[in-house]
GUGUNU-296247 format. One record per residue (C-alpha): residue number from 1; residue in one letter; x, y, z. Coordinates in steps of 0.1 Angstrom, whole numbers. Layout:
% residues N
REC  resi  resn     c1     c2     c3
REC   NUM     a      X      Y      Z
...
//
This chain:
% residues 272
REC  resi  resn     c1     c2     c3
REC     1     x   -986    191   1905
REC     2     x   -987    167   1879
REC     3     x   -969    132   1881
REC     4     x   -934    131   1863
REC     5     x   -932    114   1831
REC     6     x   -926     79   1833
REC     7     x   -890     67   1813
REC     8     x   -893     47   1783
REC     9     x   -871     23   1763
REC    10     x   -845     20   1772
REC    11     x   -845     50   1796
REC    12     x   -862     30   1823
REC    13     x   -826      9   1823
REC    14     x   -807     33   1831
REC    15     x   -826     36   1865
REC    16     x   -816      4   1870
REC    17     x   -776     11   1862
REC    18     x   -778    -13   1836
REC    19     x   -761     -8   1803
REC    20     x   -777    -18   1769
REC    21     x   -759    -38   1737
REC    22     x   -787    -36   1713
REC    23     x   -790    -69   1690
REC    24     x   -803    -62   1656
REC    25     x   -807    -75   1622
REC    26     x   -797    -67   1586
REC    27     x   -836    -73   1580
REC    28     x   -850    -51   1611
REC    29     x   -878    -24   1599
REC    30     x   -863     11   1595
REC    31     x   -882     16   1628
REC    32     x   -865    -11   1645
REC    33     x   -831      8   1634
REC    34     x   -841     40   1648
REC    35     x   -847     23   1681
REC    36     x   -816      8   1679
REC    37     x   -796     39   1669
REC    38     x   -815     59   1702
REC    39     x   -800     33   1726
REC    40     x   -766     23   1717
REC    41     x   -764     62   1714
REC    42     x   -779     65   1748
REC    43     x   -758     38   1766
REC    44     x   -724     36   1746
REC    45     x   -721      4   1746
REC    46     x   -720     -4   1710
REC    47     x   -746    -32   1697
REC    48     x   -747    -68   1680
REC    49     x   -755    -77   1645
REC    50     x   -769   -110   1641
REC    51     x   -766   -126   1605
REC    52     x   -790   -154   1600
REC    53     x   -766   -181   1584
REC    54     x   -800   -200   1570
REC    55     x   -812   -168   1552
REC    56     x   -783   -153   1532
REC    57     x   -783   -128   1507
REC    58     x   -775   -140   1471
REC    59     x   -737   -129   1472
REC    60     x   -708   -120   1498
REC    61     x   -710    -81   1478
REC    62     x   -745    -80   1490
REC    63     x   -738    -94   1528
REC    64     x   -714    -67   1527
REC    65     x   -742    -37   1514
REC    66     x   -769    -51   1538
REC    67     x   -743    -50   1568
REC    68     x   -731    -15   1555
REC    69     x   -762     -3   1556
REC    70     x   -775    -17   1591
REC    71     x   -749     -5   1606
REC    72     x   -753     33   1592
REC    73     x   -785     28   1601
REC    74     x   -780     24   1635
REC    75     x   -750     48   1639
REC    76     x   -719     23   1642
REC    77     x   -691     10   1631
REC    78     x   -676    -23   1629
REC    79     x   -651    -21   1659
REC    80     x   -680    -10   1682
REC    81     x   -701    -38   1671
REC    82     x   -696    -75   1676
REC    83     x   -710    -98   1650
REC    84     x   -731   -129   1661
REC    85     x   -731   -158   1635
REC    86     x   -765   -173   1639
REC    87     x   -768   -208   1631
REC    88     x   -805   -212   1648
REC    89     x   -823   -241   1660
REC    90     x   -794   -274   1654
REC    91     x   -812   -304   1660
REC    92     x   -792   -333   1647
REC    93     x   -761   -340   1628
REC    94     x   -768   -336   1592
REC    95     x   -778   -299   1598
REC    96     x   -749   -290   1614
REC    97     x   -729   -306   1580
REC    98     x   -751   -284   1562
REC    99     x   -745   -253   1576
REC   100     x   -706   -255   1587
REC   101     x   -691   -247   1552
REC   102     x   -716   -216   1554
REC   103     x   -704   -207   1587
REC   104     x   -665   -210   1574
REC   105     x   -676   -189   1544
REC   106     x   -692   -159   1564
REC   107     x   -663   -164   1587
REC   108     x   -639   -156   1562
REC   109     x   -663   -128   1549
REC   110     x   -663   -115   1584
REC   111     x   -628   -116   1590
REC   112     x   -625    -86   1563
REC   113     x   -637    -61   1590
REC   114     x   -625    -51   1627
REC   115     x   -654    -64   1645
REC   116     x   -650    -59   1680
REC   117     x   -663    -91   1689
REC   118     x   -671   -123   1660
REC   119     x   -692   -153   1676
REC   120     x   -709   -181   1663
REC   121     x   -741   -195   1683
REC   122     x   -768   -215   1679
REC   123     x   -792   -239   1698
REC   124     x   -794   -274   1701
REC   125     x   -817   -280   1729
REC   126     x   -849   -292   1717
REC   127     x   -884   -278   1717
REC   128     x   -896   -307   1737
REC   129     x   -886   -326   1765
REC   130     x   -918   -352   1761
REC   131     x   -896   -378   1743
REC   132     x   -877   -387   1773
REC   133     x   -883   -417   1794
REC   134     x   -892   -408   1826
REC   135     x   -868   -410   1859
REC   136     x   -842   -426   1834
REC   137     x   -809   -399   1829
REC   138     x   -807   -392   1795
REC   139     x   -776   -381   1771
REC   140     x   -790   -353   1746
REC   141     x   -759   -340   1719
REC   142     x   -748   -309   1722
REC   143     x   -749   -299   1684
REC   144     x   -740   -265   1690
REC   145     x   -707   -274   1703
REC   146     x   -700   -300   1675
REC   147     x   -708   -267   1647
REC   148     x   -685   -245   1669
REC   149     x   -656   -276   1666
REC   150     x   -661   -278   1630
REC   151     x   -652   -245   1622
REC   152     x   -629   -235   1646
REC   153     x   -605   -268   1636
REC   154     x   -611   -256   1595
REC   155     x   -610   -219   1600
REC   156     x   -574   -211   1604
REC   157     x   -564   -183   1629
REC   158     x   -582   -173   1656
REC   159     x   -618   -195   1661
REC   160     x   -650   -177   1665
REC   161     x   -663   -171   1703
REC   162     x   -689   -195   1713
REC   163     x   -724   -191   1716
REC   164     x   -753   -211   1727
REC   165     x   -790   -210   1735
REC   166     x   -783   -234   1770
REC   167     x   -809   -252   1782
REC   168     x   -837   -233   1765
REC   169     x   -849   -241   1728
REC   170     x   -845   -213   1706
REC   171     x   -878   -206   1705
REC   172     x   -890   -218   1740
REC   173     x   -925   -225   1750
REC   174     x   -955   -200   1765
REC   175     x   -947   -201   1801
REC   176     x   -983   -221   1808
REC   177     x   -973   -250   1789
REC   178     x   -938   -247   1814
REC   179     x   -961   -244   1845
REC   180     x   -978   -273   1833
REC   181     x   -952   -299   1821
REC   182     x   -937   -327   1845
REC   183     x   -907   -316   1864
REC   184     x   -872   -320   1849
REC   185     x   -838   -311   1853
REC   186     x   -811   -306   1829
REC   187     x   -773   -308   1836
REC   188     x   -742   -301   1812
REC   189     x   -715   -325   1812
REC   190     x   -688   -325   1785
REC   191     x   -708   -329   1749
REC   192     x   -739   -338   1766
REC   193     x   -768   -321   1786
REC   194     x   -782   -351   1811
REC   195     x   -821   -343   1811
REC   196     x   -840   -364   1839
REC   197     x   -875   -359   1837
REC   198     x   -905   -368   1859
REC   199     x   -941   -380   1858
REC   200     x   -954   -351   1875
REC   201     x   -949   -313   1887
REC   202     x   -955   -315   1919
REC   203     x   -926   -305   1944
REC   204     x   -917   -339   1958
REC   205     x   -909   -347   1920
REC   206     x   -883   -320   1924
REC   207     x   -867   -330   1954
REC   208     x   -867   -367   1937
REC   209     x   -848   -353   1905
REC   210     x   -825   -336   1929
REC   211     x   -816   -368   1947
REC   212     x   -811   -385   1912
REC   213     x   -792   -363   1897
REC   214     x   -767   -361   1929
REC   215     x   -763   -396   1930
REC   216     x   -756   -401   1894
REC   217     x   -718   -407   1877
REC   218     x   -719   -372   1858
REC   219     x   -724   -352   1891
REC   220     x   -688   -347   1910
REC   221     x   -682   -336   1940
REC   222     x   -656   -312   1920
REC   223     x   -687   -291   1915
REC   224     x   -695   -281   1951
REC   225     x   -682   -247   1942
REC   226     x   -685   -250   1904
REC   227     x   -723   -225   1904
REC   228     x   -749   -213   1928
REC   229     x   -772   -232   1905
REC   230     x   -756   -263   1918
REC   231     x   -759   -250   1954
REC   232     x   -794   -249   1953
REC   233     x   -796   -284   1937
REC   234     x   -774   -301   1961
REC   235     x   -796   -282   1992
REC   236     x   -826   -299   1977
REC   237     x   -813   -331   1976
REC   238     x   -802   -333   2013
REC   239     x   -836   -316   2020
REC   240     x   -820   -284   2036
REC   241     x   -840   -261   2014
REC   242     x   -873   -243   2025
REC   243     x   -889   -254   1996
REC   244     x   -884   -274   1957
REC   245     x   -887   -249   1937
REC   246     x   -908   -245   1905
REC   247     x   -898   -242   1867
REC   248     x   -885   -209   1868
REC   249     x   -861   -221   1896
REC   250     x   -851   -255   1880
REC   251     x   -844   -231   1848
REC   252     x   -825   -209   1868
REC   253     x   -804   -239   1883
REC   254     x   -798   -254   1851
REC   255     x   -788   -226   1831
REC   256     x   -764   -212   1861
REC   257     x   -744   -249   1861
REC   258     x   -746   -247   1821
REC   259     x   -724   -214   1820
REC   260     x   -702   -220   1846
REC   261     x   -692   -253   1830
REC   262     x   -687   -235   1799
REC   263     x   -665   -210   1809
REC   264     x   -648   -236   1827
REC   265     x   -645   -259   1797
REC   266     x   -629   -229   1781
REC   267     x   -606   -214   1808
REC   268     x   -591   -253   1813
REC   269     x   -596   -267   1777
REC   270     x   -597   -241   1755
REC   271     x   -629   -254   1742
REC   272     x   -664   -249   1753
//
C-alpha cells in the first residue's frame, strides 16, 4: 500500500484543531488571493486586510476599488473581515506626526463599512538593541501607543483596537544574529519597554538580568500573577529554575509579560 498523501496549507492545521484568519493585502499576487480564498473558505473564520498607511492609493475612491476588489478576490465581505491599519516600523516622534492625520483619514474612510473588527498597529521596537549601555535599565518610547492616543482622542466615536509588534521589530533579525547577540531582557511598563542588556550570552548573564530586573523600581510585586512570562523570570532570579534559558525563552518571557500588561492596561484604563 502506498503512504497517504501528506496535508498541505492550511490542511495540515486543521490536524492540529487550529483555526486560520488569513492576513492579506490589497497588493497580494492573484495567487496569493487564491490561497487566501481556499483557507478562510476551509476554516470559516473570516480573514484580515491590512492597509499599508505609508503606501496609499492616489484617492479614498480608489482605497475603496482596491479593497472591493481584494475582498472579492478572496470570497468576503466586510463584516467577516477585520481591517488592520498598518502604520509599520514607528521609530521616533516626528513619524508618528506624520502618519496620524493619515491614520484619522482612513479611519473615517473605514468607518463607511461594517468591518467586523477595525485596528490600528504598528511597531516601535527597534531593529537593534546594540545602542544600549550595558547592565544599565533603559526607558525605550513606546511610539505605537502614542499613534494609537492620537487618534483615538481626535477620532470621535468609538477608537480603533490596538495593535502592536511587542518586543520584536517589525522586521526582526535571522535567528543567527539572535543566537549570537549579548543577552537582554525587555519589560513593559506604562509608555515604556525597560531593555537591560548584557555583555555576553552566556547563561549566567541571564540569571544576572533576572536579578536586575527583579530588583528594579518598575518590577512590583503586583505582578506575581500578572504572566507566566514573569513566572519564569522571577524562578531565574531566585535560582529555582533548572536552567537560564536562551533567546527564544527570554523572547517568550518578554512578549508573555508584554500582553498581559496590555490587556491589563486596557481592562483597568481603558487604554493600552
Amino acid at each position: 500500500m502506498g503512504a497517504a498523501p501528506q496535508p498541505t496549507g492550511s490542511e495540515a492545521f486543521e490536524q492540529w484543531l487550529l483555526t486560520l484568519i488569513p492576513a492579506f493585502r490589497t497588493t497580494d499576487p492573484p495567487g496569493s488571493f487564491d490561497e487566501i480564498r481556499q483557507t478562510q473558505l476551509a476554516h470559516g473564520a473570516g480573514g484580515c486586510l491590512r492597509v499599508d498607511l505609508r503606501h496609499l492609493p492616489p484617492t479614498p475612491r480608489d482605497l475603496t476599488q482596491d479593497v472591493l476588489g481584494a475582498l472579492g478576490a478572496v470570497a468576503l465581505q466586510p463584516e467577516s473581515t477585520d481591517l488592520l491599519l498598518d502604520a509599520g516600523h514607528l521609530p521616533d516622534t516626528r513619524t508618528v506626526t506624520v502618519l496620524a492625520p493619515r491614520a484619522l483619514e482612513v479611519l473615517a474612510w473605514a468607518r463607511a463599512l461594517p468591518w467586523r473588527h477595525i485596528t490600528l498597529g504598528g511597531g516601535a521596537f527597534p531593529p537593534t538593541l546594540r545602542r544600549i549601555t550595558p547592565n544599565v535599565l533603559t526607558a525605550l518610547r513606546r511610539y505605537d501607543l502614542d499613534l494609537w492616543e492620537h487618534v483615538a482622542r481626535r477620532a470621535g466615536g468609538r477608537p480603533p483596537d490596538f495593535g502592536d509588534h511587542g518586543v520584536t521589530h517589525s522586521d526582526p533579525p535571522a535567528p543567527a544574529r539572535v543566537r549570537a547577540a549579548p543577552a537582554n531582557l525587555c519589560y513593559t511598563s506604562g509608555r515604556h519597554w525597560h531593555v537591560l542588556r548584557a555583555v555576553g550570552a552566556a547563561g549566567v548573564d541571564t540569571l544576572r538580568l533576572c536579578r536586575r530586573l527583579t530588583q528594579a523600581d518598575i518590577w512590583s510585586d503586583s505582578d506575581r500573577d500578572l504572566s507566566w512570562g514573569d513566572g519564569e523570570i522571577r524562578l531565574r532570579a531566585f535560582g529555582l529554575a533548572a536552567g537560564p534559558g536562551g533567546p527564544s525563552q527570554r523572547r517568550a518571557w518578554e512578549t508573555s509579560h508584554h500582553l498581559a500588561a496590555v490587556i491589563r492596561s486596557i481592562v483597568e484604563r481603558g487604554r493600552p
